[in-house]
N, C-alpha and C positions, 0 to 999 in steps of 0.2 A: 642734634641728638647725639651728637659725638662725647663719650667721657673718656677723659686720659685713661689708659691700662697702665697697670703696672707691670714690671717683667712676667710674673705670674699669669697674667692675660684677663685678670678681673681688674672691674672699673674702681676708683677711687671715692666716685660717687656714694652714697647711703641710697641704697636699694628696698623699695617696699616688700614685703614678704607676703603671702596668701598660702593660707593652711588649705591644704588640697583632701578632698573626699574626706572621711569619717575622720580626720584627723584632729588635735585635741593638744594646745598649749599652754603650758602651766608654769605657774610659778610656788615652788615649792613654800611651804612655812618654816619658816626657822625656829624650829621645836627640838633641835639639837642639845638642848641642855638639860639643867634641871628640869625634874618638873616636881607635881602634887597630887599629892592624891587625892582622893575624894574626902577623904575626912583629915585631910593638910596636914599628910606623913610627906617629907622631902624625900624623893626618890633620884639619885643619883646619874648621871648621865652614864655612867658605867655600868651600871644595873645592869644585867642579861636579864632580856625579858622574851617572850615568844614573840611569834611572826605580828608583828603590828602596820595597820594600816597607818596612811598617814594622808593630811587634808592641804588642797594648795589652793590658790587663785587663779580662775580660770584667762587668761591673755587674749587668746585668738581662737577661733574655731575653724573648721572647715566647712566648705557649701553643702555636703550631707548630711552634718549634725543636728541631730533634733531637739533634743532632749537639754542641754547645757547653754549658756549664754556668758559671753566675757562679763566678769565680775562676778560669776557664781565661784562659789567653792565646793570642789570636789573631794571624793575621799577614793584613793587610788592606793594599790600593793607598790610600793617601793623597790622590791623586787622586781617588779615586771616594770621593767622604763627606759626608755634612753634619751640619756640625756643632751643638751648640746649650748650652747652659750654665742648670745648672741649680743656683740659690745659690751664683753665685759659681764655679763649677766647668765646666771645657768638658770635655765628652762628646764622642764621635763616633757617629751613629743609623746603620743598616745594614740590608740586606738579609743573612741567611743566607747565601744563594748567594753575594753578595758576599765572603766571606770564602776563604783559602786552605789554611789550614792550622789547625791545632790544636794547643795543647800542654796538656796534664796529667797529671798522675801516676795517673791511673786508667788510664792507655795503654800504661804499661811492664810489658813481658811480651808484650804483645797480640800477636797475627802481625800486624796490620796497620797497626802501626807501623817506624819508617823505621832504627832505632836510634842515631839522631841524640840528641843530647841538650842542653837550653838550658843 
């Protein structure tokens, strides 16, 4: 069970990760550019627009999360985040509670769903 250290004093090794209590990892969407709008006006990525939420991929969860499962997509404030990159990869970390919304298909049908659909 021995791995080389580097000077730094961490191993060289690829190390498993586990999202601890309410915590919540996401992979953002790349919805950075253009978009359309509902009746397919091009709206600019320059556009100032107000506070917008924004939807990611759910990655990893924590042992206390109830509510979400990897592969779900979420709808989170972009302002409330932080972020961290893991091999090359940016992640968004989270609180549960932080989160607003949910989508997956184990919800269609459900009554307490909105019948919205992505």
């Amino acid at each position: 069970m021995s791995a080389k250290r580097n000077e730094h004093g961490s191993g060289d090794d690829k190390l498993p990760i586990r999202m601890l209590h309410d915590r919540v990892l996401v992979r953002q969407d790349t919805g950075e550019g253009e978009r359309r709008s509902g009746g397919g006006i091009l709206i600019p990525a320059t556009a100032a627009v107000g506070k917008r939420l924004a939807w990611a991929e759910v990655v990893a969860v924590g042992q206390n999360v109830r509510t979400v499962e990897p592969g779900d997509r979420v709808l989170y404030d972009p302002e409330d985040r932080a972020e961290v990159e893991v091999r090359g990869v940016g992640y968004v970390l989270m609180r549960e509670r932080d989160l607003h919304a949910v989508a997956a298909d184990r919800f269609e049908g459900s009554e307490d769903s909105t019948g919205l659909y992505l």
